[in-house]
N, C-alpha and C positions, 0 to 999 in steps of 0.2 A: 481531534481525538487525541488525547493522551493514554498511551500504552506503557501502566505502572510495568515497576521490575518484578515486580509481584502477580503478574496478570498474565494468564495464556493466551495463545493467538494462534488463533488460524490461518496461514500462509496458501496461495494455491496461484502457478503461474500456468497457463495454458498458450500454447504456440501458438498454433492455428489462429485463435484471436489476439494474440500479442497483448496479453491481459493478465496486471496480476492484481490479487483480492487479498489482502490482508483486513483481519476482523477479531474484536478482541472475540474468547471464546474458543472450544473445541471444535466447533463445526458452523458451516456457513448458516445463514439466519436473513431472514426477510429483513430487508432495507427499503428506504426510500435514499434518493440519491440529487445530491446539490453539483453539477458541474463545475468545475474550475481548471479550464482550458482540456488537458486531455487525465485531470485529474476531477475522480467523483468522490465526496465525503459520501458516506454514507452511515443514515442514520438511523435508531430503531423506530418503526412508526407509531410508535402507543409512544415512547417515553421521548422521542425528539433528540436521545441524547446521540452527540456520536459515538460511531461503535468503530469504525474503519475508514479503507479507501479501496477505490478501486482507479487502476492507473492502466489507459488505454495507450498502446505504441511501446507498450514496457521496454524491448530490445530494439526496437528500429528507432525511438525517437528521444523517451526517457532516461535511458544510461547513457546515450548518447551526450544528454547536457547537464550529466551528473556524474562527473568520473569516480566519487569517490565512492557512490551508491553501486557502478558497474564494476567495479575492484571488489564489494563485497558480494556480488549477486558470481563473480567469476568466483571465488574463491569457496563459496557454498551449493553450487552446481557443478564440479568438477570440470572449470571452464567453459560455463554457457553451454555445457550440452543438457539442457535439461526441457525436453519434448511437452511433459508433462511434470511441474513441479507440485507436489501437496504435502505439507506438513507441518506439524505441531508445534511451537514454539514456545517453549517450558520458560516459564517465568526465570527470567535474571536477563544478560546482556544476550540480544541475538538479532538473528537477520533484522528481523519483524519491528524489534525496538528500534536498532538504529534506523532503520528505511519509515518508522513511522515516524523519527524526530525530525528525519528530513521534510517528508509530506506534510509537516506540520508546519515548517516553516515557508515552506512555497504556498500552502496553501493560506498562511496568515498573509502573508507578503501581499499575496494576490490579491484578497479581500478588500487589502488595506487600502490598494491604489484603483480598484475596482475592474480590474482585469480578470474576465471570464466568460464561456459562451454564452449566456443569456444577456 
């Protein structure tokens, strides 16, 4: 999924599941979902296009092997205190863009050398 500077985004981190859902859009929307290790593309089911991701282990496993994703997730959660994170991400440079160009490349990488759980 490529998330234009031009494109809103829905952002939503939940503790409890250690799970965050970024999706282009104002609000979350029926996916179907392709695994790639403890990252899911997810796509719209009528148009197949992707729309997002969803990244399981986000604080225990994900920032952990991504320092430069957990410097920006510290720096817009007032320090990882954010129990329940949800919000809007108004088109131009933001959380949602950078952390989507990153999942886009782990999840290209991934693709490419055929590393995934299925």
């Amino acid at each position: 999924m490529s998330i234009k500077e031009h494109e809103t985004t829905f952002v939503r981190f939940d503790q409890i599941s250690d799970s965050m859902y970024i999706v282009k859009g104002l609000e979350p929307r029926p996916t179907i979902a392709d695994p790639i290790e403890d990252v899911y593309v997810l796509y719209d089911p009528e148009t197949r296009e992707s729309v997002g991701y969803l990244v399981e282990n986000w604080e225990y496993a994900f920032l952990a092997r991504h320092a430069d994703i957990r410097q920006i997730w510290l720096d817009s959660t007032n320090g990882g205190h954010a129990d329940l994170f949800t919000g809007i991400c108004w088109p131009g440079k933001s959380f949602a863009h950078v952390v989507n160009t990153k999942l886009e490349e782990i999840c290209s990488c991934r693709a490419a050398t055929g590393v995934s759980n299925g």
